[in-house]
Each structure stands twice: as C-alpha cells, then as structure tokens.
ZAMARGU-4260 file (C-alpha; in steps of 0.2 Angstrom, whole numbers, plus 5000, padded with zeros to 4 digits):
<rodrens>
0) 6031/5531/6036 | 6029/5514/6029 | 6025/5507/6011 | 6008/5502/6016 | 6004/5521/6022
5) 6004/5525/6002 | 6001/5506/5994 | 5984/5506/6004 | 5977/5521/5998 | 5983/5524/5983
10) 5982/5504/5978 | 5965/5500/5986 | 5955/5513/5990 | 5961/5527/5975 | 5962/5514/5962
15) 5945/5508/5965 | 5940/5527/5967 | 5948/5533/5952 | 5941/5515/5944 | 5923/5522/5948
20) 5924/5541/5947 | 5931/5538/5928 | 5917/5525/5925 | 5902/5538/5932 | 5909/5551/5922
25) 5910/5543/5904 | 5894/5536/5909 | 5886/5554/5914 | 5896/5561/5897 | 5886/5545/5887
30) 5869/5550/5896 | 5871/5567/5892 | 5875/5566/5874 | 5859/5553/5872 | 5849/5567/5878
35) 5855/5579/5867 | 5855/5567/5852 | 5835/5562/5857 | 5832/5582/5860 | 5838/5585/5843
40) 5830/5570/5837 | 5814/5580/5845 | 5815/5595/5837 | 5820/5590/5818 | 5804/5579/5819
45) 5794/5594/5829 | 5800/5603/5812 | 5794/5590/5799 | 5777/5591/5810 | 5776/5610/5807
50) 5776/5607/5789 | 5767/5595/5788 | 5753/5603/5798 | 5759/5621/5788 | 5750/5610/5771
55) 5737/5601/5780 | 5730/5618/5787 | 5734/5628/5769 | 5725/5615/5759 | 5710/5613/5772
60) 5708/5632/5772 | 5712/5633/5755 | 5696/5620/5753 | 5685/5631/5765 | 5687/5648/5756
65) 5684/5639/5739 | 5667/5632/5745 | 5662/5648/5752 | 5667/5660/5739 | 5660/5647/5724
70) 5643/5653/5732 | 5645/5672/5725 | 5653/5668/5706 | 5657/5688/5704 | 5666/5688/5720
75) 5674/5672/5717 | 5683/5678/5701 | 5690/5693/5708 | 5696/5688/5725 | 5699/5670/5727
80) 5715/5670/5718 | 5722/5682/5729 | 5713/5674/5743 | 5723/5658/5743 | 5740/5666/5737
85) 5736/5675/5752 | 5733/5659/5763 | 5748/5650/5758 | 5761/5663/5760 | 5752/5668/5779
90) 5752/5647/5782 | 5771/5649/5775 | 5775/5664/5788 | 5766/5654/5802 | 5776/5637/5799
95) 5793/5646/5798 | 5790/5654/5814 | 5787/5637/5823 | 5804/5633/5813 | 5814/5646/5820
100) 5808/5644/5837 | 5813/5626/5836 | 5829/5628/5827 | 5833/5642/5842 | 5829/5628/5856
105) 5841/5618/5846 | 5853/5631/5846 | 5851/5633/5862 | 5853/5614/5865 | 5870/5617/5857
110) 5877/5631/5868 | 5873/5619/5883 | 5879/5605/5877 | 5894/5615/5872 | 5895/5622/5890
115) 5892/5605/5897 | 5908/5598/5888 | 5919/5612/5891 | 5913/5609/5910 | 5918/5591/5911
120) 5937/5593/5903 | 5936/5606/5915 | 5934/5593/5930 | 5944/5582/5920 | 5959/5592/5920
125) 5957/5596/5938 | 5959/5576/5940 | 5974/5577/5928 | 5982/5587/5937 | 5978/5579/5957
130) 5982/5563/5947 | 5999/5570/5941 | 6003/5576/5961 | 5998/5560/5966 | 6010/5551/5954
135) 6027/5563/5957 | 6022/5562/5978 | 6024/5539/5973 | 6039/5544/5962 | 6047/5551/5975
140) 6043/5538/5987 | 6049/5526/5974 | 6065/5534/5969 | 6083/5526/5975 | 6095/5540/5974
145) 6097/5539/5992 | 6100/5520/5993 | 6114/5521/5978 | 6122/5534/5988 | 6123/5528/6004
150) 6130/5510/5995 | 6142/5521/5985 | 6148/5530/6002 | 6149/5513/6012 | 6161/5504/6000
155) 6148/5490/5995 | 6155/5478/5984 | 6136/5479/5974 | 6140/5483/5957 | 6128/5498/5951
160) 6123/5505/5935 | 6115/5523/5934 | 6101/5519/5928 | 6095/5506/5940 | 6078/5505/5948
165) 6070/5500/5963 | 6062/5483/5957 | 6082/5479/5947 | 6091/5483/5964 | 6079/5473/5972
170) 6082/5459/5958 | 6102/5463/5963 | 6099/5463/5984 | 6089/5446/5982 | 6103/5441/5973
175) 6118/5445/5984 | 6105/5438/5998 | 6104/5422/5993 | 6120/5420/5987 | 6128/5427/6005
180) 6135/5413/6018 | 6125/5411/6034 | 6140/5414/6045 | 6142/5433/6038 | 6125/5437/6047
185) 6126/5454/6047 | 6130/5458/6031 | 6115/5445/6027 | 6102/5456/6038 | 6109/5473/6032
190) 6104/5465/6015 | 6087/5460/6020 | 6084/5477/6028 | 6089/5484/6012 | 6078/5473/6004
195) 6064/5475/6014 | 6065/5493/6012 | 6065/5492/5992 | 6051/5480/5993 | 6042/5495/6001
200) 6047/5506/5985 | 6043/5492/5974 | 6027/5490/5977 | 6024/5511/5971 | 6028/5505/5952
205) 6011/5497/5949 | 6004/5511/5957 | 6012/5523/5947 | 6008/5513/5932 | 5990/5513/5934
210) 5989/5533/5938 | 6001/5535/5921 | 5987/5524/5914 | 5972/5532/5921 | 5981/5550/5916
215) 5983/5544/5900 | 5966/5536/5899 | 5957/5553/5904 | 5970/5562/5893 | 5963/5553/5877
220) 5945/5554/5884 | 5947/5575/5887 | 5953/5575/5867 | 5937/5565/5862 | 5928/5577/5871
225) 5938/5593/5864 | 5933/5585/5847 | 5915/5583/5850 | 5915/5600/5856 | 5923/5606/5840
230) 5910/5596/5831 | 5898/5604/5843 | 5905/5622/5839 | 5904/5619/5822 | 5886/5613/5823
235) 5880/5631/5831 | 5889/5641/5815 | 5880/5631/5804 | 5863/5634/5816 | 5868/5650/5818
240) 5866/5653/5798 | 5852/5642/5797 | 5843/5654/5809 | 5847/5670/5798 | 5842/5660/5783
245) 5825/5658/5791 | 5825/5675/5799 | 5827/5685/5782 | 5814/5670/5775 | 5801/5678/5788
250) 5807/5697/5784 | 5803/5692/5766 | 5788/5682/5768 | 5782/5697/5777 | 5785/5708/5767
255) 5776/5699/5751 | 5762/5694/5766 | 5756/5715/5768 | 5758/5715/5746 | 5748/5703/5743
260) 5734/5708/5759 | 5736/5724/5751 | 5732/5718/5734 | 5717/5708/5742 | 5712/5724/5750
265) 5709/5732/5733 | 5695/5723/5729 | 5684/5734/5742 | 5698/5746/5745 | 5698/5753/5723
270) 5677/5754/5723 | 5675/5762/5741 | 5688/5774/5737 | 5682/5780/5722 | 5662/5782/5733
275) 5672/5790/5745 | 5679/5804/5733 | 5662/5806/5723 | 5653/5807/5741 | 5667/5819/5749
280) 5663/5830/5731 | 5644/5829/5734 | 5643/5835/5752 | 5656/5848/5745 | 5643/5853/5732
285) 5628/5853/5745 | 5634/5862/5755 | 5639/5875/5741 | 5621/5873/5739 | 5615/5877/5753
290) 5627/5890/5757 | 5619/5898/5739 | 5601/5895/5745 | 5605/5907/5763 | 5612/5918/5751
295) 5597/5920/5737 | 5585/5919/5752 | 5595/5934/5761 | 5595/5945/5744 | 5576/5941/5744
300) 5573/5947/5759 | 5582/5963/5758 | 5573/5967/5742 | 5555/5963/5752 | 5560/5975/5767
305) 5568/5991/5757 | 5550/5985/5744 | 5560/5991/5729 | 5558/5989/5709 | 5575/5977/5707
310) 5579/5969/5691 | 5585/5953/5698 | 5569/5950/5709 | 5561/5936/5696 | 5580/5929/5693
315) 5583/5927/5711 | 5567/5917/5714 | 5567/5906/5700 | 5587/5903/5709 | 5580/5899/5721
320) 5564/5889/5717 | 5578/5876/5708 | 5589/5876/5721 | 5574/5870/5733 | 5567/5859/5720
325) 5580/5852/5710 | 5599/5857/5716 | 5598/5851/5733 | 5586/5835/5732 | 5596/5830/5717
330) 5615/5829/5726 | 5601/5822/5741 | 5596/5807/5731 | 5615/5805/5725 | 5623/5804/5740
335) 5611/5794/5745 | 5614/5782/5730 | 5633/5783/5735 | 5630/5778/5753 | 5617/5762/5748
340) 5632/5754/5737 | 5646/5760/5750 | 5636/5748/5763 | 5635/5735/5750 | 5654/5735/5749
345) 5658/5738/5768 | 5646/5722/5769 | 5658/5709/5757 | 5672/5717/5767 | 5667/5713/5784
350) 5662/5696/5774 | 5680/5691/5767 | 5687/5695/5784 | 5677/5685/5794 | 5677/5670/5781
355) 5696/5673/5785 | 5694/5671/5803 | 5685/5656/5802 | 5698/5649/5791 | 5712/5655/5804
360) 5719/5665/5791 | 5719/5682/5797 | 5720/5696/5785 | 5731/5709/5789 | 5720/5728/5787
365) 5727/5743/5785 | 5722/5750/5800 | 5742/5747/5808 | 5747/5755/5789 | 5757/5773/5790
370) 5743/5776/5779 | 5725/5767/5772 | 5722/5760/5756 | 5713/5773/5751 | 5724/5786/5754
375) 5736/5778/5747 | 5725/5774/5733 | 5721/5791/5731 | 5739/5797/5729 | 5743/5785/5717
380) 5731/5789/5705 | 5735/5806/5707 | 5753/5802/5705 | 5748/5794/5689 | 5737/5810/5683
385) 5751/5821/5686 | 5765/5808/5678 | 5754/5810/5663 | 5756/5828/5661 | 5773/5828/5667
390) 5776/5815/5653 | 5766/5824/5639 | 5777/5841/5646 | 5794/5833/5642 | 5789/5825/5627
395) 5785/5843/5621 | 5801/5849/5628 | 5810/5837/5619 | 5799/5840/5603 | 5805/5858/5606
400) 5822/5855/5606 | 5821/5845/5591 | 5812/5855/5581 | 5818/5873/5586 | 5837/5864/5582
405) 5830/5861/5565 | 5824/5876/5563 | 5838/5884/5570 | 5850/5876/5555 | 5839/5880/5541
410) 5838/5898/5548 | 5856/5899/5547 | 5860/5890/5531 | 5846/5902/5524 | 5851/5918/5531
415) 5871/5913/5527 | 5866/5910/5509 | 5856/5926/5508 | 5870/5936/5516 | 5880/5928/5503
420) 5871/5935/5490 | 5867/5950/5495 | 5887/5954/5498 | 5889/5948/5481 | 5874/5961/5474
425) 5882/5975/5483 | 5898/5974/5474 | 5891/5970/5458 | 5880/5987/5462 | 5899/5997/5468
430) 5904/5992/5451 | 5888/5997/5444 | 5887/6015/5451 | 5906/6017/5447 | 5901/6012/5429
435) 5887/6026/5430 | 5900/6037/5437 | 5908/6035/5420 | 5896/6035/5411 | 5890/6051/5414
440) 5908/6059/5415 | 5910/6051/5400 | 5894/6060/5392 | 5899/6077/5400 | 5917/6076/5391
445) 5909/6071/5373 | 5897/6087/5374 | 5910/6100/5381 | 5922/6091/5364 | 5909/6094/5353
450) 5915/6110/5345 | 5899/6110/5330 | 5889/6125/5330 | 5878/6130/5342 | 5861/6126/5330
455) 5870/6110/5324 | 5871/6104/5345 | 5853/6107/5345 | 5844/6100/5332 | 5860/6085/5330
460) 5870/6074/5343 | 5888/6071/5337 | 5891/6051/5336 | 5902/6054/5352 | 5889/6061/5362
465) 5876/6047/5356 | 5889/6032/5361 | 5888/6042/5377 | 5871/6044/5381 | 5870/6026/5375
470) 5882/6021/5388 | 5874/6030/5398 | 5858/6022/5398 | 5866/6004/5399 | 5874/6008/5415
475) 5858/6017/5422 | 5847/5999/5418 | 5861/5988/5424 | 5862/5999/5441 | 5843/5998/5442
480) 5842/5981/5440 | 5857/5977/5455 | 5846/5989/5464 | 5832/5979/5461 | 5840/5962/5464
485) 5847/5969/5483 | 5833/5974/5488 | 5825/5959/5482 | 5837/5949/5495 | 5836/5961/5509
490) 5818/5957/5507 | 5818/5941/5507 | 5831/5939/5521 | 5818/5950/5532 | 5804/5937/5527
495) 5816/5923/5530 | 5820/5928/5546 | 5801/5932/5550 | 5796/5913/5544 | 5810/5906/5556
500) 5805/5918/5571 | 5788/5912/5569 | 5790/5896/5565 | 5802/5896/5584 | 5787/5902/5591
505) 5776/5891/5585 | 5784/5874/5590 | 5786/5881/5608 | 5782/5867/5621 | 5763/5868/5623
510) 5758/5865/5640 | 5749/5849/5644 | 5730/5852/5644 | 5719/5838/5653 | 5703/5833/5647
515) 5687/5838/5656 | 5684/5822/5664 | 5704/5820/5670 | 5701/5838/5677 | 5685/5834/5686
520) 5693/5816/5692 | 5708/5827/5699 | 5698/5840/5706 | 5688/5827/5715 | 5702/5817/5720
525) 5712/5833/5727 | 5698/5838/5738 | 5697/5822/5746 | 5715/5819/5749 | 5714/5835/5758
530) 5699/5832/5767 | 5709/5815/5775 | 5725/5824/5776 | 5716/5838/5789 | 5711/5820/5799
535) 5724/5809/5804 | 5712/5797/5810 | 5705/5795/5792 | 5720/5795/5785 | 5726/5780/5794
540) 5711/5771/5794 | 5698/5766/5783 | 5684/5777/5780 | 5669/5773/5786 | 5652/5773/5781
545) 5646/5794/5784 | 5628/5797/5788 | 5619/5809/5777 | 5615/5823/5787 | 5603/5833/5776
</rodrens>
C-alpha cells in the first residue's frame, strides 16, 4: 500500500472532516448554552412578572374590598383588617406557586443542560479515542525500525543514531544522494528507493501533528465542558435549595392562610354559633313543652273518663292553660327571633364571600376542615369553662397544702409543748402523792407516840401531831393543785387538737362552684356539641339556617 492510500484520506478528506465536525460541534455546544442562557433569562424575568403582578392584583383587590366594605362602617371595622391581611398573604401564596413552578422549569432546564453536556464529551471522547486509533495506525506507518534495521544488517556505511526519524534519515539519504558519484548507479538508485519510500513516511508527520493537535484541541474543549457541567451541577444544588426554600415558604403561608380565613370566619362564625346553641336549647325546651302539654292533657283526660273528685284537677288545668298560652308561644316567638338575626348573619356571610370572589380572592371555608367553626368554637369555649374550674380546683388544692402544712406545724409545736408540760405536771404530782404518802404516815406515827392520857388526846393535839396534820394539809393542797394543773393540760391538749382537727377540715379544697349564668352557658353549649357530634354532616360543616317547625 502506498503513502497516498493514508496521506489522501487522512490529509484531505479527514482533516477537512475533523476541521468541520469540530467546528459544528462547538457551534451546536455555543447554540445550545444561548438557549439555555435566554430560557433562564425567560424565567428569572417570568419571576419578577409574578411579583410584580402578586402587588398589582393585592393592592387592586385590596382597593376594591375597601370601597365595598366602607359602605357598611360596622362591618368595616370588624373585618376589613382581617380581610386584607387575608388578601395579601392568599396573593403571597399565589405568587410563590408561579415561582416554584418557574424555578422547577428552570431546574429542569439545568438537568438537560446537565444531560446535554455530559452527552457531548460523551461523543467527544468517542472522537478522542477514533482520533487516537487513527494517530497510532499513521505512527506506525511512519515508524523506521525496519529501515534502520535492514541498513544495520546490510553493512551501510550511513551512520545512524537511535533516535532518528523519518524526515532526519530522510535529511541523511538526500544527503548521501547528492553527495554519491553517478558512475556508482546502483548504490545511487537503492538510495532514491530508500528515499522515495521515507518520503512516503514523511509525509504521515504533518498528519500526526494535526490529529495530536485536533486530540489536544478537543481534550481542552471536553475540560471546558466538564467545568461548565460542574458549574452547571452546582447551579441545580443551589436550585434544589431554592426549591425547598419556597416549598416550606408555601407550607407556611398555608398554614398562616387557614389562621387568618379562620380568624375572618369568626366574624359570622362567633355570633352564629352562639344563635345556633341558644336555638338547639329552645327547640330542646319546646319540645319538653310539648312533651309536658301530651302529658297534662293525658292526666286530664283520665280524670274526665273515671269522672272522679282529684285534687290536682284545677292545678293541671291552669298547667295547661300556660303552657297553651304562654310556655309554648313564648320559646315560639324566641326561636323565631333567633332565626330572623341567624338570616341576617348567613346574609353578610354569603356577602364577604362573594365580595371575595369578585376580588379573585377566594376565602377558604370550613367546610374541607376536620371540623366547622362552630364546633370548634363550641369546644373551645367549653375548654375554657372547664380550664376555669380546673384552675380555681388547683389553686384550692395548693391553698390546701399550704394551709393544712401550716396548721400541721402549729398543731405539732402545740401538742409537743403541751405534752411537755403535762410530763412535767405528772412528776411534779408523783412527788406530790409521795409527799402525801408521808404526810400521812407521818401523822399516823405522831398519834400512836403520843402517850398523854386518853382525855388529854381528846380535848388536846400534842405539838407533834399538830406539825403533822399541818403537813398534812400542805401536801393534800399542793397535790390538789398538780391535780388541777394536769388536768388543766390534758384539757387543753383535747381542745387543741379539736381546733386543729377542725381547722384541717375546714381549709379542705372546696370544689369549684360555677355561677348560674356559666352553668346555664355550659349546659347550653353541652347539649349542642352533642347534638352535632350525633351528625357528622353538621359537625363538618356549617350549620345552616333550620326551619321552625312549630
């Protein structure tokens, strides 16, 4: 195979190929980063437009519900403020949505740009490596080994280094060529074979340059792109956290969105409530009416058919004559109150939520909520009722422990001070009764030595006998009096421990007892909870407006 069988298409055709293939590719990689550069371009304005549209809508609804609420002053002042908190944070929600939607097309933009980069050093390393074939198949071509050692073996007279090339043994061959006498032909033409034949390997160095140069080019070129993919991989972390920096912004908005509908609610949701529970305590207490009439009536009517004398005839009628006449046409006309101002409430209700919808601020109900406002109101206001006793309970509790610890110690210092001196009274009266004991024995010794005469005994004590009886006496008061003092202390430690008794039993927690109108508002309150609780449906919706039926 000759030179030209490699010089042509590597040289000519691949050369220009690779030229082209290289220049289409940088100019397809160019293209494709000014697309992703304009998309992102695209999206961070489509973002700036979201908040700007996010104020221009807030303050144009914010405007509208103004107007419109300023033409009722009483239901300006209670709702409006909530109304617009309401509006900005449901605006807020609306516009971050659009963000995270845009920011996850620009993540996305990222991943396929990401993609798109590792794709091309992909196909860029599959050229490096046909390139690299290429370039050791020229190498080969262009190697001398053989020619140096077929000189070597011949016994040439050219002198050769190791390291020489094609194109410097060319140099070499040209040289001994010209410098060879025409009469020595055929060492001239074997030198011009040789010659012609490292002319052919020759011409693979510039070859092997430019694929060197073209490996080298697309080498640096697969880098830029591993760094702009780095760059790129860095850019989706930071979108990445970006996109949960906005997803826990929604969560939150969210949740202050359902607080502050909730708190809007409560401007119907508190005053409908409270008509619910009076009406659910009315129909409750009409029908306890009624239930008493059929009862009155029934008694009545016995008493006609058995025509007997009964004492309760005239109380039963005049029962019954008020419950006719008064009872039952009074709860009537209540309940009827109760349902004229519930309809006046359901009517700025259905008012505020369609002056939302007009607005494009659409307030969220509680008719998705685990439970309605007025359940929920009603708990809570029972939870507060029954905080209140619970509270005034353990202050009493705590009361107690205070005061029964007091009392506690000043029982014990009293009684320890008591039985202190009542052990002391007690061996002041043993030494007291022992003194009577010799008393007396002392008295009964001075009579039986008294040896007068028997007249003399009667009509005189001897001195000895009058010390005695003296002594005698002494002892007796001074016992008495011990036994006065002890009994004295016994008593009062009885009384003492009495008082303390008592006064233990007196500062024992007294249980909380609710006022008449908190035990009516509990009572009222408990039956109505219970009446929703035996509905789900109106226990996860709002009530609606009953109709009377009596």
């Amino acid at each position: 195979m000759s030179g030209w069988d490699y010089i042509m298409p590597h040289r000519l055709l691949v050369n220009r190929s690779l030229r082209k293939a290289s220049d289409n590719l940088r100019l397809h990689i160019d293209e494709y980063q000014l697309k992703y550069d304009r998309e992102i371009e695209r999206y961070t304005a489509e973002i700036e437009q979201a908040k700007a549209e996010k104020e221009s809508a807030f303050e144009s609804a914010k405007s509208s519900l103004i107007n419109e609420l300023s033409k009722d002053s009483t239901l300006f002042e209670k709702v409006h403020e909530g109304l617009i908190a309401y509006a900005d944070l449901f605006f807020r929600r609306q516009c971050l949505n659009r963000v995270y939607e845009i920011k996850k097309l620009e993540m996305q933009a990222l991943i396929e740009y990401g993609d798109f980069l590792t794709e091309q050093m992909r196909l860029i390393g599959e050229e490096i490596d046909i390139l690299e074939e290429r370039k050791d198949r020229l190498t080969l071509q262009a190697q001398v080994n053989d020619i140096l050692e077929l000189l070597s073996l011949s016994g040439c007279d050219i002198a050769i280094d190791s390291d020489k090339n094609a194109q410097t043994l060319l140099a070499k061959v040209i040289e001994l060529i010209e410098s060879t006498e025409d009469g020595d032909w055929i060492k001239k033409q074997s030198l011009r074979t040789l010659r012609s034949i490292l002319q052919e390997r020759v011409d693979f160095l510039p070859v092997i340059q430019y694929i060197t140069w073209t490996i080298q080019q697309k080498v640096q070129l697969s880098r830029q792109l591993s760094i702009e993919r780095r760059k790129a991989n860095e850019d989706k972390k930071i979108k990445a956290s970006e996109l949960r920096e906005v997803s826990e912004s929604i969560d939150t908005l969210t949740r202050e969105l359902d607080e502050q509908a909730r708190i809007v609610r409560e401007f119907w949701a508190v005053p409908i409530t409270q008509l619910n529970v009076q009406k659910s305590y009315l129909y409750a207490k009409k029908n306890e009416a009624y239930d008493e009439y059929k009862t009155v009536s029934e008694k009545i009517e016995s008493i006609k058919k058995l025509q007997t004398s009964d004492s309760s005839w005239d109380e039963l009628w005049s029962r019954k004559k008020e419950l006719r006449e008064c009872i039952i046409p009074g709860l009537k006309n209540e309940i009827a109150s109760v349902n004229s101002e519930l309809k006046q409430w359901f009517l700025r209700r259905e008012m505020i939520y369609s002056l939302c919808k007009r607005n494009n601020v659409f307030l969220i109900s509680d008719n998705n909520a685990i439970e309605s406002d007025e359940y929920r109101i009603i708990n809570n206001r029972l939870t507060e009722l029954y905080r209140i006793e619970e509270d005034s309970n353990k202050r009493e509790e705590e009361r107690f422990k205070v005061e029964s610890a007091q009392i506690q110690q000043r029982r014990k210092e009293k009684i320890e001070e008591l039985t202190a001196k009542i052990k002391i009274a007690e061996k002041n009266l043993a030494e007291k009764n022992y003194a009577l004991s010799q008393a007396t024995q002392q008295l009964l010794n001075s009579k039986r030595h008294d040896k007068r005469f028997f007249l003399l005994k009667i009509f005189a004590e001897s001195e000895e006998v009058s010390k005695a009886k003296k002594a005698l006496q002494i002892a007796t008061k001074q016992k008495k009096e011990v036994d006065n003092l002890l009994s004295g202390l016994k008593a009062e430690l009885s009384k003492a421990i009495d008082k303390f008794d008592k006064e233990l039993k007196d500062c024992r927690p007294k249980p909380y007892c609710p006022t008449a109108a908190e035990s009516d508002e509990r009572e009222k309150l408990e039956h109505r909870r219970a009446e929703l609780l035996s509905n789900p449906g109106k226990r996860k919706s709002v009530q609606k407006e009953k109709k009377d039926e009596g």
